[in-house]
PADO-980663 format. One line per 3 residues: number of its first residue (from 0); their letters; for each residue x, y, z of C-alpha. Coordinates in nm, 3 decimals. Layout:
REM PADO-980663
NUM> a> X Y Z | ...
This chain:
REM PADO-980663
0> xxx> 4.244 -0.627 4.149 | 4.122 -0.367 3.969 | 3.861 -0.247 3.735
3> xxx> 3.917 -0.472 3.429 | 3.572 -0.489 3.303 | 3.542 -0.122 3.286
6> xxx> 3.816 -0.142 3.111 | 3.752 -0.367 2.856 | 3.366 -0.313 2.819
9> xxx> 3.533 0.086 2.754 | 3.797 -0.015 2.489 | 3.581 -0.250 2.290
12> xxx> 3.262 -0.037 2.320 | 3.461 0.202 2.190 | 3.648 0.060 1.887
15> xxx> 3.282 -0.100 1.756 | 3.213 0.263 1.841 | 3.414 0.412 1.607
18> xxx> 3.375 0.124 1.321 | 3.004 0.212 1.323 | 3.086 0.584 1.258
21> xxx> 3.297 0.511 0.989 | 3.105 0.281 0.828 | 2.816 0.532 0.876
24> xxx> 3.051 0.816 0.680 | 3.103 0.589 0.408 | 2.698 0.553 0.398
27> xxx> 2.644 0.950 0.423 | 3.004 0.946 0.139 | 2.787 0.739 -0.113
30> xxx> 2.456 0.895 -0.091 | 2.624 1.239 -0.142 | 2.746 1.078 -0.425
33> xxx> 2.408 0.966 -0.525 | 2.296 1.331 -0.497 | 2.045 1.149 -0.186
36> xxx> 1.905 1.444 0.040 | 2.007 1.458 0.430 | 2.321 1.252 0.324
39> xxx> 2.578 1.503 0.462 | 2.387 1.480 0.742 | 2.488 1.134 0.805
42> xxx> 2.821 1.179 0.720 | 2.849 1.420 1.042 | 2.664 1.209 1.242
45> xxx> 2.926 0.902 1.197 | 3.201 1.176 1.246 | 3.017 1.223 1.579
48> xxx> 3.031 0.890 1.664 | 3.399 0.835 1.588 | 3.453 1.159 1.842
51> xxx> 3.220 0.971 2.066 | 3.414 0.624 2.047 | 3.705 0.809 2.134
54> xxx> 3.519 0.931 2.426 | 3.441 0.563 2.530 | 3.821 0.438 2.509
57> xxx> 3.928 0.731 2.697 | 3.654 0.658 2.953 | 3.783 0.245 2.961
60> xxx> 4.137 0.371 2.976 | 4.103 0.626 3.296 | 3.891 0.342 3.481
63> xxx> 4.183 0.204 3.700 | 4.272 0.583 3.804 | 3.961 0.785 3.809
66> xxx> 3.674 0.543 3.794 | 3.357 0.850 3.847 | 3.481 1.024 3.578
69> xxx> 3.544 0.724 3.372 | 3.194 0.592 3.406 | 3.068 0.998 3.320
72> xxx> 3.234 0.941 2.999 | 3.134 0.614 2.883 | 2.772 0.647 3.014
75> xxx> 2.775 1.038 2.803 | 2.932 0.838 2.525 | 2.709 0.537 2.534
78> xxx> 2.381 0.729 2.527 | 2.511 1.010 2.240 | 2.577 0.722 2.017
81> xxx> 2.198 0.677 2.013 | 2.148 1.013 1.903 | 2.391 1.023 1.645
84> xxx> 2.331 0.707 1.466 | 2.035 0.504 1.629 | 2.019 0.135 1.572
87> xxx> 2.393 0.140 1.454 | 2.462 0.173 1.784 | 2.340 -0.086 1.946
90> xxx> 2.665 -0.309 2.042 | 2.906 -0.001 2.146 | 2.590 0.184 2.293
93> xxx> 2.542 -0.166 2.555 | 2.894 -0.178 2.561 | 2.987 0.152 2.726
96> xxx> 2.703 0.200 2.917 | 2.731 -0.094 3.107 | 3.079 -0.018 3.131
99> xxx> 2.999 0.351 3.293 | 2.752 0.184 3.533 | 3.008 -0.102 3.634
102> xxx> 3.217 0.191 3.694 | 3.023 0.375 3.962 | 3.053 0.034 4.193
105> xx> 3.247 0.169 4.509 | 3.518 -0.104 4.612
């Protein structure tokens, strides 16, 4: 048996992940378009969080072979997401942290 639920709580953590930085782009895309101030801003912070839901599939993915270093990645990747885009990040952020900390179980 191996570590299926750091896995999965990686992969799906991390697809929500990047969803919410898309969507977030497209918010930062129309208030540039608006001419809204600090909306560039919020177009690189969804690009950051479609780097860091990247992070958080490669951290699900490596779980079976190399579970410390997955649970680095999803736990670095969980808590970023915060940063980046706050409350959007709520699912993915849950997600992948539990994930990294289900990952540092020794079996």
């Amino acid at each position: 048996m191996g570590r299926t639920a750091e896995l999965v709580l990686g992969l799906i953590g991390g697809i929500f992940g990047i969803l919410i930085g898309i969507f977030a782009m497209f918010v930062g895309g129309f208030g540039a378009v608006l001419g809204v101030h600090g909306a560039e801003t919020v177009t690189g912070l969804g690009f950051g969080a479609v780097i860091l839901g990247v992070i958080g599939i490669i951290g699900g993915a490596i779980a079976n072979r190399n579970n410390k270093a997955a649970g680095v990645l999803m736990l670095i990747s969980g808590i970023l997401g915060f940063i980046a885009v706050s409350a959007f990040w709520i699912i993915p952020g849950i997600l992948l942290i539990v994930g990294g900390a289900l990952a540092f179980r020794s079996k």
